[in-house]
C-alpha positions in Angstrom: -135.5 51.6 -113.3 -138.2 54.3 -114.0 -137.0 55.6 -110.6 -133.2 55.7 -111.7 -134.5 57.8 -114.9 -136.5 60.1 -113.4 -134.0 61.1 -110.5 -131.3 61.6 -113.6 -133.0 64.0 -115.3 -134.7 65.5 -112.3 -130.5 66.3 -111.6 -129.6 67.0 -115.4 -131.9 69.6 -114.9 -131.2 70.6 -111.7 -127.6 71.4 -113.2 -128.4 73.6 -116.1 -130.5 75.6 -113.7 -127.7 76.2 -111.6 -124.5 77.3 -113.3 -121.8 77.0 -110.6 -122.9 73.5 -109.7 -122.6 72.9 -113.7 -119.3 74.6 -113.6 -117.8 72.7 -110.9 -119.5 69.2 -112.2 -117.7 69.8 -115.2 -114.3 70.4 -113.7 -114.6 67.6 -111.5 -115.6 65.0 -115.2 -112.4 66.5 -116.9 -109.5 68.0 -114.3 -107.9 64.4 -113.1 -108.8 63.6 -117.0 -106.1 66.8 -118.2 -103.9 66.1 -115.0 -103.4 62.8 -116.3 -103.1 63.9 -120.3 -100.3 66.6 -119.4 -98.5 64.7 -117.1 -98.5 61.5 -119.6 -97.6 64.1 -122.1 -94.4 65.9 -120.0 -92.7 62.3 -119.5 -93.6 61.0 -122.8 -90.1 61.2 -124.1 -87.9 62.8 -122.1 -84.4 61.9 -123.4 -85.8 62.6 -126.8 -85.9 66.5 -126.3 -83.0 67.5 -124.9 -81.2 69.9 -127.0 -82.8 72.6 -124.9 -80.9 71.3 -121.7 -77.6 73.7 -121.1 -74.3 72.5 -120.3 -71.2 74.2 -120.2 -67.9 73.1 -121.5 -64.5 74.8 -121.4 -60.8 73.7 -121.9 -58.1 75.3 -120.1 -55.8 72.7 -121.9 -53.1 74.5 -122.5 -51.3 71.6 -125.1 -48.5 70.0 -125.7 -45.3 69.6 -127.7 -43.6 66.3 -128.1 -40.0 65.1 -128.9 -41.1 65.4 -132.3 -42.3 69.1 -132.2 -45.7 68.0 -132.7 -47.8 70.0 -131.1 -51.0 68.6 -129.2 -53.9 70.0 -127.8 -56.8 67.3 -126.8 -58.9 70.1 -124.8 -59.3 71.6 -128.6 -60.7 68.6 -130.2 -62.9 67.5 -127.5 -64.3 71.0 -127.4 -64.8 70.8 -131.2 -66.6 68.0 -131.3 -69.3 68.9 -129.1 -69.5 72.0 -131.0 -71.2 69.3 -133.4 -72.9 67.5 -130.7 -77.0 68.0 -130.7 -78.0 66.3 -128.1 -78.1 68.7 -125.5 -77.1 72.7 -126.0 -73.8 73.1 -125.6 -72.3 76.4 -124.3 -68.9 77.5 -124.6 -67.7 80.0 -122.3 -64.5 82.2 -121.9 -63.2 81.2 -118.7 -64.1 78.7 -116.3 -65.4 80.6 -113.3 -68.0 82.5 -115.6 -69.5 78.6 -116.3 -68.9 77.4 -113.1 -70.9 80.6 -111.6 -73.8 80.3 -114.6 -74.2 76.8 -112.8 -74.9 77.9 -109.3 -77.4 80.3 -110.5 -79.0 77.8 -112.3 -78.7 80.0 -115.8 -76.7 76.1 -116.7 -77.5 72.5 -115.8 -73.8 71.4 -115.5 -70.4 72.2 -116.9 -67.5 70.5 -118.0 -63.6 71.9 -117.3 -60.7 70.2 -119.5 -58.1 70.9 -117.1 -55.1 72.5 -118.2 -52.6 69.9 -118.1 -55.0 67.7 -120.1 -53.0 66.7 -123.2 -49.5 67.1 -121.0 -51.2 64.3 -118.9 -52.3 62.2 -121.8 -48.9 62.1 -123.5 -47.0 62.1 -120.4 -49.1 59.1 -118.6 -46.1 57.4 -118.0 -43.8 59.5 -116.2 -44.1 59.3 -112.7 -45.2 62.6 -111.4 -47.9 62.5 -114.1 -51.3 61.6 -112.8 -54.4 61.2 -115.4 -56.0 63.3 -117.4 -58.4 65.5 -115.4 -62.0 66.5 -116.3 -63.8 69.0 -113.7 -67.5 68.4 -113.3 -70.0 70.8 -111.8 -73.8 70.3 -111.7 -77.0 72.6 -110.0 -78.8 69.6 -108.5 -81.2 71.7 -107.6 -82.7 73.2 -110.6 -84.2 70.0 -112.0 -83.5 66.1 -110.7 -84.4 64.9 -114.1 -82.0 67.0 -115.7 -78.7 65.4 -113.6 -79.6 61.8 -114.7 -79.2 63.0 -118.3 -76.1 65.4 -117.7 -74.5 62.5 -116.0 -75.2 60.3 -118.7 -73.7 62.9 -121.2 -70.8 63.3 -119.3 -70.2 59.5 -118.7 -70.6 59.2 -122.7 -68.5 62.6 -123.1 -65.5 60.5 -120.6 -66.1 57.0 -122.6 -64.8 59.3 -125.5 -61.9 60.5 -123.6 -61.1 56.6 -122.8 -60.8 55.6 -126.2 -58.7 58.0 -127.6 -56.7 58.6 -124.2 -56.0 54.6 -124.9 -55.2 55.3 -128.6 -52.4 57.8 -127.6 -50.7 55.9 -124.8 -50.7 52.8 -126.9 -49.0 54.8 -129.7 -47.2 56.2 -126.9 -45.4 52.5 -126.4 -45.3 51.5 -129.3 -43.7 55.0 -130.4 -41.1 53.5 -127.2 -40.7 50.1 -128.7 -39.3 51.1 -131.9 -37.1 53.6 -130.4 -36.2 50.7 -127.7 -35.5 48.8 -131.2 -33.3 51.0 -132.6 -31.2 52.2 -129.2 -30.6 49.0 -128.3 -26.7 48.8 -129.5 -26.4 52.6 -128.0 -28.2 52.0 -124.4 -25.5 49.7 -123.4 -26.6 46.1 -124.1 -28.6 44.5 -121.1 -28.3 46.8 -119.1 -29.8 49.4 -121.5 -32.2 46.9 -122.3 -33.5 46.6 -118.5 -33.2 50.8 -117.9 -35.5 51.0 -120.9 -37.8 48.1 -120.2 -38.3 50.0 -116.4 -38.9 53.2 -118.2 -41.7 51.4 -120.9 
């Protein structure tokens, strides 16, 4: 034991003698140490500091005026609604190439485009040469692999949005169609009216 001792302090010694064995005794006791620290550190919280994370959103919706002459434009609201959202840092530009090309260069994570037949989709869904409303997404896979699993998750949340109030407006879409069903029923023709309209609904 006296051996084990003397040999320590023989090399304690030894070091302070010699400062760039000191040095690089020192960096070897505490580098894996602050690799570890900063790395435990960077993945700590991830989803819990993303407002700095930069995705683009712009509507080319250009609206839409029912029977009524109500006019509708569900590109607007979506829009103004992130324009409240925190979570991640929303950026609105002009025109959809300028976010599309601010995504290839990496200056944005991902962006959004409301397509321009958005809310003529949406209150339309019915007709037959109507398809769904359309949302355009682009993404720089690139420029951070973390960053994509939380753009996708804002844009799955941002489209679970969409669902619910695409599936308020079609549902107040039929039963807007019911009542006028209920009240053309005398002036469609009797059953056969009834049938035309029941095809249409």
């Amino acid at each position: 034991m006296n051996n084990i001792r003397k040999i320590f302090f023989d090399d304690v010694v030894s070091l302070a003698k010699n400062f760039f064995a000191l040095v690089i005794v020192i960096g070897i006791c505490f580098l894996p140490a602050l690799y570890a620290w900063f790395n435990i550190y960077s993945n700590w919280d991830p989803y819990g500091n993303t407002g700095a994370l930069k995705l683009a959103a712009v509507s080319l919706d250009k609206g839409y005026t029912d029977d009524e002459g109500v006019y509708h434009n569900q590109g607007d609201t979506i829009i103004e609604n992130l324009q409240e959202n925190t979570a991640v840092n929303w950026q609105f530009d002009d025109t959809a190439d300028e976010a599309i090309d601010k995504v290839h260069s990496g200056e944005y994570y991902a962006a959004v485009i409301i397509d321009e037949n958005f809310s003529y989709n949406m209150y339309n869904f019915f007709s037959d040469e109507v398809t769904g409303p359309t949302l355009h997404f682009y993404e720089n896979q690139k420029k951070n692999p973390v960053a994509t699993k939380i753009s996708d998750t804002v844009v799955q949340t941002l489209q679970n949005n969409i669902n619910a109030a695409f599936t308020e407006v079609v549902v107040s879409e039929v039963f807007s169609d019911v009542n006028n069903f209920y009240s053309d029923v005398d002036e469609e023709g009797g059953v056969d009216g009834i049938v035309s309209k029941l095809k249409r609904l």
